[in-house]
mmJSON file of the N, C-alpha and C atoms, coordinates in Angstrom:
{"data_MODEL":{"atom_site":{
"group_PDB":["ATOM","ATOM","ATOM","ATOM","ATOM","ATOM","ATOM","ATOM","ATOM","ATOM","ATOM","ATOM","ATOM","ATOM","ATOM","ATOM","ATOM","ATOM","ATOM","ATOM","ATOM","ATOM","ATOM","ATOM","ATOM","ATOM","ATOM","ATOM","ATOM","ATOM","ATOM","ATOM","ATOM","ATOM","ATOM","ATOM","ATOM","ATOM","ATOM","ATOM","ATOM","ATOM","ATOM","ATOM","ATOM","ATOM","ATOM","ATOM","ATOM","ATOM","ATOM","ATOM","ATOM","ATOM","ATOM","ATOM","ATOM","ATOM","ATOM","ATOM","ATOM","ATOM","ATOM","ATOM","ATOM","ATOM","ATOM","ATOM","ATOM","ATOM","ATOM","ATOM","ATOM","ATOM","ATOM","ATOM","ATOM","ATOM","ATOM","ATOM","ATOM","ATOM","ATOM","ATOM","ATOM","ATOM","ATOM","ATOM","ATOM","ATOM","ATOM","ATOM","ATOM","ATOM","ATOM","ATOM","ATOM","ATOM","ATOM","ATOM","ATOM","ATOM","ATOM","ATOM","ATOM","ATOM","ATOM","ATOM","ATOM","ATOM","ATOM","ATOM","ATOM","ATOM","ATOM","ATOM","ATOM","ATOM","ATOM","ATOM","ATOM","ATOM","ATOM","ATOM","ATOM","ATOM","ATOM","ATOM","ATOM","ATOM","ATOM","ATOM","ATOM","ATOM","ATOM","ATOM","ATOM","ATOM","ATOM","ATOM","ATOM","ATOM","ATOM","ATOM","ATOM","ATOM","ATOM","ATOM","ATOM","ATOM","ATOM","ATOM","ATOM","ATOM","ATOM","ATOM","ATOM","ATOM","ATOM","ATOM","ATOM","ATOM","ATOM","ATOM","ATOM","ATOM","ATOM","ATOM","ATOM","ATOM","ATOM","ATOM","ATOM","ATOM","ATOM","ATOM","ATOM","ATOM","ATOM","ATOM","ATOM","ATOM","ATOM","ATOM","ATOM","ATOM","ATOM","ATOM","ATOM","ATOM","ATOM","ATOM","ATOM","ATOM","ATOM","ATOM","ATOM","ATOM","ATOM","ATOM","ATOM","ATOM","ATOM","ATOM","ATOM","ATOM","ATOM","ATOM","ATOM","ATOM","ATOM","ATOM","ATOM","ATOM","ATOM","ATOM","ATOM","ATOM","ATOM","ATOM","ATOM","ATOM","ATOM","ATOM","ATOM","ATOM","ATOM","ATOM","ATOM","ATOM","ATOM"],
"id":[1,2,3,4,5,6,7,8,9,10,11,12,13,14,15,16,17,18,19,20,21,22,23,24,25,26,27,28,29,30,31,32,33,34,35,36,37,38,39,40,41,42,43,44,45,46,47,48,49,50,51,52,53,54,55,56,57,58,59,60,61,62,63,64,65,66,67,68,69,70,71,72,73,74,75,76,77,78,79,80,81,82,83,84,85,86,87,88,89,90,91,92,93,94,95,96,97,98,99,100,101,102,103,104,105,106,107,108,109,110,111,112,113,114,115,116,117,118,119,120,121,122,123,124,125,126,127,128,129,130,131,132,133,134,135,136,137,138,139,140,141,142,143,144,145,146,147,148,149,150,151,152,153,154,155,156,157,158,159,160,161,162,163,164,165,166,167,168,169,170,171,172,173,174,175,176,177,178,179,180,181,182,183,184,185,186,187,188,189,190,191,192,193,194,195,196,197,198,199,200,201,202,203,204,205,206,207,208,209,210,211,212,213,214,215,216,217,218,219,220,221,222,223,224,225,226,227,228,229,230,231],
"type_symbol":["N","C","C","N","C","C","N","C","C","N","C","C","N","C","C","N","C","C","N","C","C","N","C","C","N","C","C","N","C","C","N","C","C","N","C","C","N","C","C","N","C","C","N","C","C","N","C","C","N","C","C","N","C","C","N","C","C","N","C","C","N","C","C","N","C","C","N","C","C","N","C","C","N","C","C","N","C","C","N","C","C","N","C","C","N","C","C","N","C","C","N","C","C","N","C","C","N","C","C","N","C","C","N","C","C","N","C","C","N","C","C","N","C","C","N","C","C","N","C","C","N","C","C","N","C","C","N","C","C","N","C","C","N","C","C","N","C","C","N","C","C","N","C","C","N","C","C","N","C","C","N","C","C","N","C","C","N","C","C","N","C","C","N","C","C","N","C","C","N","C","C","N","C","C","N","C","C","N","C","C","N","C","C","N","C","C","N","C","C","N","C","C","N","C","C","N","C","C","N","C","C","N","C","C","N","C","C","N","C","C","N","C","C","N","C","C","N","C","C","N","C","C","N","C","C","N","C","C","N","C","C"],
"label_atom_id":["N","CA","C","N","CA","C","N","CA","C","N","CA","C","N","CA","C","N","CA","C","N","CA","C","N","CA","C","N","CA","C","N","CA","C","N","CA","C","N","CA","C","N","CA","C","N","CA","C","N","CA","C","N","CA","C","N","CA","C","N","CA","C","N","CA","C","N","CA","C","N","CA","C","N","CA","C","N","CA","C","N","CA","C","N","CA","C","N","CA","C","N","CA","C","N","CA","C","N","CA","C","N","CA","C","N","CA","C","N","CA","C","N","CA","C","N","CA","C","N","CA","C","N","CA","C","N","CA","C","N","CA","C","N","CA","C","N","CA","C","N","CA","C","N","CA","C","N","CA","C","N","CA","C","N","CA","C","N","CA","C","N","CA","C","N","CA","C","N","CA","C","N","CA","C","N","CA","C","N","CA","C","N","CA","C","N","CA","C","N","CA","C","N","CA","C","N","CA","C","N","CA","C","N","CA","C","N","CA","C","N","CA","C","N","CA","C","N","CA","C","N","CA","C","N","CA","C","N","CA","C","N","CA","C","N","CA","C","N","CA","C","N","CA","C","N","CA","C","N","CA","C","N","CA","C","N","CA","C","N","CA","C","N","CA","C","N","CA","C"],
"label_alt_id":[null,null,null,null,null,null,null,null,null,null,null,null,null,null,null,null,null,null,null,null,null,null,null,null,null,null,null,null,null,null,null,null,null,null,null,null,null,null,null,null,null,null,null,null,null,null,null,null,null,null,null,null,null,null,null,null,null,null,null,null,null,null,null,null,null,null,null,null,null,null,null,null,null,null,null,null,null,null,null,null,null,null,null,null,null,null,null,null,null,null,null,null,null,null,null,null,null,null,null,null,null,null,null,null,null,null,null,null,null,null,null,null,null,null,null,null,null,null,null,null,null,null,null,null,null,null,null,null,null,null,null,null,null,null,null,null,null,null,null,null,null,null,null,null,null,null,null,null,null,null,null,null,null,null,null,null,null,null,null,null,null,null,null,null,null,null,null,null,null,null,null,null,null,null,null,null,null,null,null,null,null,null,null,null,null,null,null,null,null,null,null,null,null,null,null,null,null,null,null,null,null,null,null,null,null,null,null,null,null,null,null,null,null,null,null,null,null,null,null,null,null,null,null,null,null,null,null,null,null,null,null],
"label_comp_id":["UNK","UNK","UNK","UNK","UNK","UNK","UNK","UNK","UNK","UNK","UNK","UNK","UNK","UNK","UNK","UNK","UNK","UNK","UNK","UNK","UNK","UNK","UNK","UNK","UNK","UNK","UNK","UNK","UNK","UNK","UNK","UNK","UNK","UNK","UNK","UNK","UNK","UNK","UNK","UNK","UNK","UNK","UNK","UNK","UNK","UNK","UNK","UNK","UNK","UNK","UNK","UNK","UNK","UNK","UNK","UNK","UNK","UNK","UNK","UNK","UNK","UNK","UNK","UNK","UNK","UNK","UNK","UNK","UNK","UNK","UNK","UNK","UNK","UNK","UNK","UNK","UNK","UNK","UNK","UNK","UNK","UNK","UNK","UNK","UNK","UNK","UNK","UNK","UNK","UNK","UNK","UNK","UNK","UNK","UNK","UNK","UNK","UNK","UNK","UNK","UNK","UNK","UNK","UNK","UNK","UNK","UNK","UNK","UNK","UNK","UNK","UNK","UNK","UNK","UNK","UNK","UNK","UNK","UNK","UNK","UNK","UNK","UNK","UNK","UNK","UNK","UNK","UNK","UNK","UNK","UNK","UNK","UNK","UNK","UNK","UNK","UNK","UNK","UNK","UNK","UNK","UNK","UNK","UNK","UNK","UNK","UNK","UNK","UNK","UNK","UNK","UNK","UNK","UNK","UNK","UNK","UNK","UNK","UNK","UNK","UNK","UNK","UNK","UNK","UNK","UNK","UNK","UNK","UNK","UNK","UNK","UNK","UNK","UNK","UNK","UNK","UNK","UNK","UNK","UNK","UNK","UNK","UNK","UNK","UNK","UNK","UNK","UNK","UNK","UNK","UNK","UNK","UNK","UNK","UNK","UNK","UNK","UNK","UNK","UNK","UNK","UNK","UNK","UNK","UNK","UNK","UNK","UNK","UNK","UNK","UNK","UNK","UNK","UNK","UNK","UNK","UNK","UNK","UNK","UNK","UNK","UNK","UNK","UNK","UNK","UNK","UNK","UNK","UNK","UNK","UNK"],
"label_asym_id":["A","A","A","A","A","A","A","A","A","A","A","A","A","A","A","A","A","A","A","A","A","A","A","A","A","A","A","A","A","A","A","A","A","A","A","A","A","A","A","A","A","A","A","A","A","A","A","A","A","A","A","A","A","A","A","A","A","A","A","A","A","A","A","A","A","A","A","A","A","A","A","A","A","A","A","A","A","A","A","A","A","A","A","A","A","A","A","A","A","A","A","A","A","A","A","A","A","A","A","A","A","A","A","A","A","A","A","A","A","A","A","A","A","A","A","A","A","A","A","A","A","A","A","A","A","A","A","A","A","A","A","A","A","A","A","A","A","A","A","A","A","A","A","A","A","A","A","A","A","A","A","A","A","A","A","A","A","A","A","A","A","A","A","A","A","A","A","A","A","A","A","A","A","A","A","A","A","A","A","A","A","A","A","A","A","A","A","A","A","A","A","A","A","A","A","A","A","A","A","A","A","A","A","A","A","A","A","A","A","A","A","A","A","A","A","A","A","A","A","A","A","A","A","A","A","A","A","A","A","A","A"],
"label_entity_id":["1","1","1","1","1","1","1","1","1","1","1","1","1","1","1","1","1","1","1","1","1","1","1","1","1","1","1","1","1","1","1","1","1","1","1","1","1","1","1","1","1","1","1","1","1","1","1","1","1","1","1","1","1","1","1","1","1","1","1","1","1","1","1","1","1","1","1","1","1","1","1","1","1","1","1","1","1","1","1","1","1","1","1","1","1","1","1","1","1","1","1","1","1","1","1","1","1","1","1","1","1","1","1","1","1","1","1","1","1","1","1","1","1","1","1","1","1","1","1","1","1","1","1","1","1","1","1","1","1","1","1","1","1","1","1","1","1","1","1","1","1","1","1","1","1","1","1","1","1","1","1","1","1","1","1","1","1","1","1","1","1","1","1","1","1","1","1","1","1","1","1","1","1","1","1","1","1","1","1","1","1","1","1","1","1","1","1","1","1","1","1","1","1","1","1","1","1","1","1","1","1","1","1","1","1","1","1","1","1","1","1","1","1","1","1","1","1","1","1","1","1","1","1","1","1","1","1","1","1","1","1"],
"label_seq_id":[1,1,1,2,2,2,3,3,3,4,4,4,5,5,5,6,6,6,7,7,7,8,8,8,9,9,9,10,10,10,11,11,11,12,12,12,13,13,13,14,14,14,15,15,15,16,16,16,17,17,17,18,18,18,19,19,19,20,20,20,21,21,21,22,22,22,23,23,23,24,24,24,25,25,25,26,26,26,27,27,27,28,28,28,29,29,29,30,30,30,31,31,31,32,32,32,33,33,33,34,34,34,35,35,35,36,36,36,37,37,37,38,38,38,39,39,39,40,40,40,41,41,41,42,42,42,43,43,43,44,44,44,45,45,45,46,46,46,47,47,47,48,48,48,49,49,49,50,50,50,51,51,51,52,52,52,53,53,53,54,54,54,55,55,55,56,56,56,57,57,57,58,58,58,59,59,59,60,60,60,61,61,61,62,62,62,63,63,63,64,64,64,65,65,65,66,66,66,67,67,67,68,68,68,69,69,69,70,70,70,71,71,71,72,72,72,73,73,73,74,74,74,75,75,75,76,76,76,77,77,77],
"pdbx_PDB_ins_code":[null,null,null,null,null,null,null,null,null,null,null,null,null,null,null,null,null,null,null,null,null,null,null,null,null,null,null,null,null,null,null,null,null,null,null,null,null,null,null,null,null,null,null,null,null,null,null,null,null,null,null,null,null,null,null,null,null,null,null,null,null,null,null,null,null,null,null,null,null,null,null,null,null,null,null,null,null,null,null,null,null,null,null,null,null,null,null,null,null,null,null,null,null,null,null,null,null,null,null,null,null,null,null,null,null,null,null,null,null,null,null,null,null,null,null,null,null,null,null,null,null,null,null,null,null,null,null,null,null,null,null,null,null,null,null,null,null,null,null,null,null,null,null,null,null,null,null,null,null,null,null,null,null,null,null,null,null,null,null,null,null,null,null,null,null,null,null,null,null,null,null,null,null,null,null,null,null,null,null,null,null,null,null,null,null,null,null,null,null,null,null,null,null,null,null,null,null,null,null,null,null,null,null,null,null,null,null,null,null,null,null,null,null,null,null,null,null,null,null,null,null,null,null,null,null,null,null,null,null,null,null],
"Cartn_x":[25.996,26.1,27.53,28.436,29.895,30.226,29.491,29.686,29.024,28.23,26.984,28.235,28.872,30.012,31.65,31.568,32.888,32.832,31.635,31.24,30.87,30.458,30.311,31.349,32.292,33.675,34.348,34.055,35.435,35.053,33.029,32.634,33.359,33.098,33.452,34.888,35.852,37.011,37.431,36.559,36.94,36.176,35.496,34.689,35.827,36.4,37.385,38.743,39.137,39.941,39.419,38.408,37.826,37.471,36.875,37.035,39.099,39.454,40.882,41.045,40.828,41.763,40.819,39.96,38.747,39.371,39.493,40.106,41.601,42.276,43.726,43.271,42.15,42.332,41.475,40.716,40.267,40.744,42.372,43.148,44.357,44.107,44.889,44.327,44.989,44.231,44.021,44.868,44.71,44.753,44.063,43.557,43.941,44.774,44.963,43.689,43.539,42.236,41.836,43.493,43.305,42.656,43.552,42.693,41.62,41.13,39.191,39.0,38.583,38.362,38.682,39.702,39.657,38.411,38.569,37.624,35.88,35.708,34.31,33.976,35.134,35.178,34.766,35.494,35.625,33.823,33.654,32.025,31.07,31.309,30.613,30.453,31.408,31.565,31.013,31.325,30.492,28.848,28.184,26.96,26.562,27.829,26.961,26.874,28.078,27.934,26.712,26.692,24.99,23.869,23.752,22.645,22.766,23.529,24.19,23.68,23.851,23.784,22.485,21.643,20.252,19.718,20.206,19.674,19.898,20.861,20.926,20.053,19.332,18.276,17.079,17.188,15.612,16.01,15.43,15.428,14.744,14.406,13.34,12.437,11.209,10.64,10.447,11.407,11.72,12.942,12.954,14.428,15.284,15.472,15.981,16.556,16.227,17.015,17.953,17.463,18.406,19.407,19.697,20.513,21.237,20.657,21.254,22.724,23.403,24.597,25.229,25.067,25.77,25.968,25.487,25.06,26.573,27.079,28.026,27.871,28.297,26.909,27.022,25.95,25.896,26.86,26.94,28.093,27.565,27.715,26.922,27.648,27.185,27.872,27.708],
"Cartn_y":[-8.814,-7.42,-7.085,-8.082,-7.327,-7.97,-8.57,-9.274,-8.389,-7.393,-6.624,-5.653,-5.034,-3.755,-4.229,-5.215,-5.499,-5.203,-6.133,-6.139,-4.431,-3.8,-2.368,-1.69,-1.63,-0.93,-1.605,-3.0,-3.542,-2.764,-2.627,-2.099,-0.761,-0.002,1.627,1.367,0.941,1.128,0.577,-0.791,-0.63,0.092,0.997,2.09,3.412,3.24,4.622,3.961,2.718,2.582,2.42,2.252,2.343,3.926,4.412,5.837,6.597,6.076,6.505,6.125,4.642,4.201,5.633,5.632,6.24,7.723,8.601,9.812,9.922,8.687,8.663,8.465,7.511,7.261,8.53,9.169,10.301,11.567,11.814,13.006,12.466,11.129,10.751,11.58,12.038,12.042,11.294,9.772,8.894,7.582,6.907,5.26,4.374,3.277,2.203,1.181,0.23,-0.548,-1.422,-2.195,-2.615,-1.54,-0.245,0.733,0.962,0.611,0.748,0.612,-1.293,-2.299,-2.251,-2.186,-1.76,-0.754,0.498,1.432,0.887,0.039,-0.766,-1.271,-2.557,-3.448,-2.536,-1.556,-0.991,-0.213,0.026,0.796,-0.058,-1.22,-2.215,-2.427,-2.655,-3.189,-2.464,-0.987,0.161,-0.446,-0.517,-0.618,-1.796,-2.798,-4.179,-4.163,-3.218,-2.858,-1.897,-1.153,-0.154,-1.596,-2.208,-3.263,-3.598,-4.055,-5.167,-4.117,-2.914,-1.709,-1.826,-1.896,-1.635,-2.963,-4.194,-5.031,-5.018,-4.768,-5.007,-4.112,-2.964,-1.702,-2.456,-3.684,-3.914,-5.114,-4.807,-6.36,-7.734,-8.792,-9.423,-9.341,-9.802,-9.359,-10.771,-11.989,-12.946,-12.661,-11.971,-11.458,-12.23,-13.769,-14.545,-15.057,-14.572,-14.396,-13.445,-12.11,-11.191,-11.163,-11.28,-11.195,-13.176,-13.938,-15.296,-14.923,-14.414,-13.957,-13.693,-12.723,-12.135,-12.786,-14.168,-14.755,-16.056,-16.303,-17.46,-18.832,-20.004,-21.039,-21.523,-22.517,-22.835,-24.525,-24.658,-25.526,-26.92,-28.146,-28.937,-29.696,-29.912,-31.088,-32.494],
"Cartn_z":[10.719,10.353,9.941,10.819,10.3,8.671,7.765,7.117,5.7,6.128,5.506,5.242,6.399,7.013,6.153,5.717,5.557,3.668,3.381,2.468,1.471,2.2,1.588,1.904,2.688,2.722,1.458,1.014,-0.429,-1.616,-1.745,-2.572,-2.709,-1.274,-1.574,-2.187,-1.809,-1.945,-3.722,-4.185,-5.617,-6.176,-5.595,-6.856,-6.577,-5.911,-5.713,-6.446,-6.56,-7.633,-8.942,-9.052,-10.496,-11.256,-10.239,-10.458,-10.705,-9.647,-10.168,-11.535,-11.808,-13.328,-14.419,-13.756,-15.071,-15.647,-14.321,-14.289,-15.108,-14.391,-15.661,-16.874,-17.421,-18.329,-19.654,-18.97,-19.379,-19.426,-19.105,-19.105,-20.447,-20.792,-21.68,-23.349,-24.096,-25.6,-26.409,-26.252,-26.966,-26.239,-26.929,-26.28,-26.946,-26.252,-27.374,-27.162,-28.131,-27.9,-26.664,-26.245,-24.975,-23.766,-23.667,-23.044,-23.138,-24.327,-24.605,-23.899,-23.831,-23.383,-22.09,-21.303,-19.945,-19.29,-20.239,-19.446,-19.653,-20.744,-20.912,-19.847,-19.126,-18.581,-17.465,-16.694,-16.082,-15.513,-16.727,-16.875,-16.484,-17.015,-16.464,-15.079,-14.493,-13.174,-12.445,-12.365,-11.687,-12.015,-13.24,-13.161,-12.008,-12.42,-11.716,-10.174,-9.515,-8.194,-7.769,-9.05,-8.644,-8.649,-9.058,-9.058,-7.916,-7.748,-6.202,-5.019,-5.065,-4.157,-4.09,-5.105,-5.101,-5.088,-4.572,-4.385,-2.955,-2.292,-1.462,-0.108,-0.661,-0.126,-0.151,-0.831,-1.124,-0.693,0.495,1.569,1.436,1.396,1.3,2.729,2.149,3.279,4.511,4.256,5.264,5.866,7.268,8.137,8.15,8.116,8.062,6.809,5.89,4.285,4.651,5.014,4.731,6.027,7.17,7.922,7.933,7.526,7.07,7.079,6.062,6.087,7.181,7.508,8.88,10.272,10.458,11.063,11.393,11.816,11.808,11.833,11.071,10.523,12.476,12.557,13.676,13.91,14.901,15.081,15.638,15.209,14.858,16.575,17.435,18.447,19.037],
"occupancy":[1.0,1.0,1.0,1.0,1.0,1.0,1.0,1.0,1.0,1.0,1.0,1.0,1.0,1.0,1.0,1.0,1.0,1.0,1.0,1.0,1.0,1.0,1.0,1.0,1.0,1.0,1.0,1.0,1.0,1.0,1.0,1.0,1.0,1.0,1.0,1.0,1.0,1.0,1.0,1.0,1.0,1.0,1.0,1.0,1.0,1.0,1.0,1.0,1.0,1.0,1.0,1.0,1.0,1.0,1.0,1.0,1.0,1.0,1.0,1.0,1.0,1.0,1.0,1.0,1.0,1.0,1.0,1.0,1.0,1.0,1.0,1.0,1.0,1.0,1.0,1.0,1.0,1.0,1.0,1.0,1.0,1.0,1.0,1.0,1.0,1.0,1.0,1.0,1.0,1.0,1.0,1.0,1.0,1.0,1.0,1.0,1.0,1.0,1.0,1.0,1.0,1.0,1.0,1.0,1.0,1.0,1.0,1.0,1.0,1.0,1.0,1.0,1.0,1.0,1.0,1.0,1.0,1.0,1.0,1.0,1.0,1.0,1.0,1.0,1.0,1.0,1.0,1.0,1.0,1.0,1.0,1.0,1.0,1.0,1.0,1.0,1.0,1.0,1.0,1.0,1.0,1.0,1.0,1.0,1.0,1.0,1.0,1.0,1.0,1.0,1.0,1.0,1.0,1.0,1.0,1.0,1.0,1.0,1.0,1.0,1.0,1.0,1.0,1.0,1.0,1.0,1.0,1.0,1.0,1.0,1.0,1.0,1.0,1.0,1.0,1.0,1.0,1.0,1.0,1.0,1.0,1.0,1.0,1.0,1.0,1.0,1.0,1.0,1.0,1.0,1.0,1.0,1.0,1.0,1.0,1.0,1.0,1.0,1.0,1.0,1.0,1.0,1.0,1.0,1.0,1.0,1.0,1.0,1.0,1.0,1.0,1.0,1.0,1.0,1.0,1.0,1.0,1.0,1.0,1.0,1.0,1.0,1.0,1.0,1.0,1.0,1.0,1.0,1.0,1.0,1.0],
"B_iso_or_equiv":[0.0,0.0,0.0,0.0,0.0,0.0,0.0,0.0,0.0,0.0,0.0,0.0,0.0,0.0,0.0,0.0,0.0,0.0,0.0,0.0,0.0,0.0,0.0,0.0,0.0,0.0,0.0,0.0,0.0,0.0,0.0,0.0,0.0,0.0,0.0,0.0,0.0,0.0,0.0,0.0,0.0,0.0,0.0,0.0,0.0,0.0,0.0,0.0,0.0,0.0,0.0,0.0,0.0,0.0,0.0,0.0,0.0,0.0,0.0,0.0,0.0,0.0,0.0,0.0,0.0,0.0,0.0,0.0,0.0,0.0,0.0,0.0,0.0,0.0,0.0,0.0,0.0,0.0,0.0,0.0,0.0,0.0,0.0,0.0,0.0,0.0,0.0,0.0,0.0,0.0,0.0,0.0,0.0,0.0,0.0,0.0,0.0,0.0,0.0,0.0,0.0,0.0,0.0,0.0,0.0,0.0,0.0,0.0,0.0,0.0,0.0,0.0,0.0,0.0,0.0,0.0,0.0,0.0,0.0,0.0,0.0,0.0,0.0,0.0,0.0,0.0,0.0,0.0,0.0,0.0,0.0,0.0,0.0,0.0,0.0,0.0,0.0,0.0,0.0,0.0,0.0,0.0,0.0,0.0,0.0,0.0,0.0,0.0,0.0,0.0,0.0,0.0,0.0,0.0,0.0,0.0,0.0,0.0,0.0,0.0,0.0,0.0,0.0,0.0,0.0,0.0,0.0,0.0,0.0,0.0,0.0,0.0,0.0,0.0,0.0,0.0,0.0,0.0,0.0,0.0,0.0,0.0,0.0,0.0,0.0,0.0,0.0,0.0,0.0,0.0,0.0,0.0,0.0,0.0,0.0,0.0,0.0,0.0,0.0,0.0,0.0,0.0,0.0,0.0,0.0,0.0,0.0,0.0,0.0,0.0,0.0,0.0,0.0,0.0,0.0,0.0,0.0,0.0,0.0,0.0,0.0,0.0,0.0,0.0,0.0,0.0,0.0,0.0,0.0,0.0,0.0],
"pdbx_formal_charge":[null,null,null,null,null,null,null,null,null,null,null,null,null,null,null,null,null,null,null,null,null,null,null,null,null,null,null,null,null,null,null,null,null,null,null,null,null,null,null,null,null,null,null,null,null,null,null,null,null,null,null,null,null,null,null,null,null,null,null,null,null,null,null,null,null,null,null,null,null,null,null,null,null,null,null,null,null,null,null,null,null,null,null,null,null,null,null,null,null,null,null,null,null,null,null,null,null,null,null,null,null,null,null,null,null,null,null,null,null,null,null,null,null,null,null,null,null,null,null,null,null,null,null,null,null,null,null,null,null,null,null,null,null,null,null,null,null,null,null,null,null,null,null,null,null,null,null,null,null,null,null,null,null,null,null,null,null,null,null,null,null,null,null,null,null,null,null,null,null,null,null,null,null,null,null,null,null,null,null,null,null,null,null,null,null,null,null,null,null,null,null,null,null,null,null,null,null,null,null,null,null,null,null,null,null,null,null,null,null,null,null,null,null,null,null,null,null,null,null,null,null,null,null,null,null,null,null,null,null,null,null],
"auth_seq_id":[1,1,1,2,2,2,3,3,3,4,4,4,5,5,5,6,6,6,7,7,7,8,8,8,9,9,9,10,10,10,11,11,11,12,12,12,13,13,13,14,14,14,15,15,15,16,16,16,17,17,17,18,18,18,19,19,19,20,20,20,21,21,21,22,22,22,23,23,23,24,24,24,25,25,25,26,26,26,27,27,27,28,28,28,29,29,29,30,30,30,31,31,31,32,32,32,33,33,33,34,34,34,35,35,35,36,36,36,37,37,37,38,38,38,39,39,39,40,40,40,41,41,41,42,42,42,43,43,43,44,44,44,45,45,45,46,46,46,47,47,47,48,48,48,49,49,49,50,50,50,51,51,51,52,52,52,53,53,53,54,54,54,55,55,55,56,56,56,57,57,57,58,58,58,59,59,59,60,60,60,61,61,61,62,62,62,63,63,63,64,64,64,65,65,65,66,66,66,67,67,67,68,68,68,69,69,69,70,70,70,71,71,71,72,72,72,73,73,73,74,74,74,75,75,75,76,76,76,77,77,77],
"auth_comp_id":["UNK","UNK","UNK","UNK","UNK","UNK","UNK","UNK","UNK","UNK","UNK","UNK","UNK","UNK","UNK","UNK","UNK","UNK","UNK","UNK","UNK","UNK","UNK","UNK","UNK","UNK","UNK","UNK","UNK","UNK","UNK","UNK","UNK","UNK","UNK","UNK","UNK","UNK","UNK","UNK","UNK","UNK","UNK","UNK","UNK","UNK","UNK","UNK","UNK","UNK","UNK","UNK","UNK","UNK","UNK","UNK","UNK","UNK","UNK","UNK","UNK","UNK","UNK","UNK","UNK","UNK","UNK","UNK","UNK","UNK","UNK","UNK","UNK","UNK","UNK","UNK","UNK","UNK","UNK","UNK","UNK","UNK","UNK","UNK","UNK","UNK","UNK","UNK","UNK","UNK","UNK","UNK","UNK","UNK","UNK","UNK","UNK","UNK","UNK","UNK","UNK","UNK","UNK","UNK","UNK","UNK","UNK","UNK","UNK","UNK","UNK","UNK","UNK","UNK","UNK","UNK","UNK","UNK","UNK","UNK","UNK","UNK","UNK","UNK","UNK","UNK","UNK","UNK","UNK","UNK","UNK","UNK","UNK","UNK","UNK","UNK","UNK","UNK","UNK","UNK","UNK","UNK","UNK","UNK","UNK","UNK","UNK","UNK","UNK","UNK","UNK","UNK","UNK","UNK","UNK","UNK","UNK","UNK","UNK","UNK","UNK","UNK","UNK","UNK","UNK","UNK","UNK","UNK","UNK","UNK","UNK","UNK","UNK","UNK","UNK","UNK","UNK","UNK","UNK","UNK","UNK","UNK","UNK","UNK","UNK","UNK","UNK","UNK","UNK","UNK","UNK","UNK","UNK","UNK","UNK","UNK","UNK","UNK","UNK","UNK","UNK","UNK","UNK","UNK","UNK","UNK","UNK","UNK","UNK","UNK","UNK","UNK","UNK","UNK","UNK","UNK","UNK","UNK","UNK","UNK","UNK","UNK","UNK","UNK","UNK","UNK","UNK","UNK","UNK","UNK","UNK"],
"auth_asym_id":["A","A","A","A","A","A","A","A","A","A","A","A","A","A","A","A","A","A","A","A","A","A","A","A","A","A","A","A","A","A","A","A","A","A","A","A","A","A","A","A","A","A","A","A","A","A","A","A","A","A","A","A","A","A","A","A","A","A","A","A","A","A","A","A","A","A","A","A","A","A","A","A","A","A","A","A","A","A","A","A","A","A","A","A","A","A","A","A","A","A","A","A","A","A","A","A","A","A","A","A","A","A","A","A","A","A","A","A","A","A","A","A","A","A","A","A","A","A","A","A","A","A","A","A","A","A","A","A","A","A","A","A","A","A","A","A","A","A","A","A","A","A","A","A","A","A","A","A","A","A","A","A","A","A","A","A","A","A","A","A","A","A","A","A","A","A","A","A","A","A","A","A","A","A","A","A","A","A","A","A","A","A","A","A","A","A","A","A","A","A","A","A","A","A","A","A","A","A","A","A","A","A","A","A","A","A","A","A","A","A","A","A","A","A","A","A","A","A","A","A","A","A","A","A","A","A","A","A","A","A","A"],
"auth_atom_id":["N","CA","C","N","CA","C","N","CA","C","N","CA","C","N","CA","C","N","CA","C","N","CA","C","N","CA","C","N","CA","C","N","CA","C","N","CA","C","N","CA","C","N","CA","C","N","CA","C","N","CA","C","N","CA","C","N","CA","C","N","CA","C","N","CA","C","N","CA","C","N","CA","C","N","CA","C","N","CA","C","N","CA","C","N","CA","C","N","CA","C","N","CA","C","N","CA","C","N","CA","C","N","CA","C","N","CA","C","N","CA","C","N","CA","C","N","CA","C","N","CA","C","N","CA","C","N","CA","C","N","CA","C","N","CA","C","N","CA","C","N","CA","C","N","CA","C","N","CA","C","N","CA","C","N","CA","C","N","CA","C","N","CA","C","N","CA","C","N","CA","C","N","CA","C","N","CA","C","N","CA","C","N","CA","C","N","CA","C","N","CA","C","N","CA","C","N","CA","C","N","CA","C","N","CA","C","N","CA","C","N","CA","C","N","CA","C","N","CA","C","N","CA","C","N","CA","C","N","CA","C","N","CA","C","N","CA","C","N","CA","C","N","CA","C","N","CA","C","N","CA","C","N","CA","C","N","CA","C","N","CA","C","N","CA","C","N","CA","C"],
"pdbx_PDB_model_num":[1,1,1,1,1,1,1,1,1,1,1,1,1,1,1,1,1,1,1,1,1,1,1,1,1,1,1,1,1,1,1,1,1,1,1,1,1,1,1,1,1,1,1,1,1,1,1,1,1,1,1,1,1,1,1,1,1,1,1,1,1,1,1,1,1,1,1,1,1,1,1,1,1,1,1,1,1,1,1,1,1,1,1,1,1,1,1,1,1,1,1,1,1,1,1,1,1,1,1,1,1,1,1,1,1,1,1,1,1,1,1,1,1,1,1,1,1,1,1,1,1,1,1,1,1,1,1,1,1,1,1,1,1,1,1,1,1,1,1,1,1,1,1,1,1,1,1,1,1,1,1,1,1,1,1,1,1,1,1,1,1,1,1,1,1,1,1,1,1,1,1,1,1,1,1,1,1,1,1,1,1,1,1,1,1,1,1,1,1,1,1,1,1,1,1,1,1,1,1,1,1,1,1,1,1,1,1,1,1,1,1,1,1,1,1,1,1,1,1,1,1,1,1,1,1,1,1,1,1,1,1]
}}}
């Protein structure tokens, strides 16, 4: 679980720097092309974390897929 917890706090936090770059870059009047391309790149990434978000709501339905992760591997002796 802390692995589920760690994992959605990095998300929140680069969508709040992505949202920052977005806000600067939308009070600007003019864009150079690299700036495009940043805010594309940028647009993107937000979508692919909404996927990831919404993959991650939709559990499989074997418990052992989905908590697998969170789990620490086991230790061989």
């Amino acid at each position: 679980m802390a692995y589920l917890a760690e994992h959605l706090s990095s998300l929140r936090h680069e969508i709040t720097d992505l949202r920052n770059m977005n806000i600067l870059y939308a009070q600007q009047s003019q864009h150079s092309p690299g700036e495009r391309t940043a805010a594309d790149v940028r647009a993107s990434r937000l979508v692919q974390i909404k996927q990831e978000l919404a993959k991650m709501r939709n559990r499989p339905d074997d418990s052992n897929v989905w908590w697998g992760k969170s789990r620490p591997p086991e230790r061989v002796v």
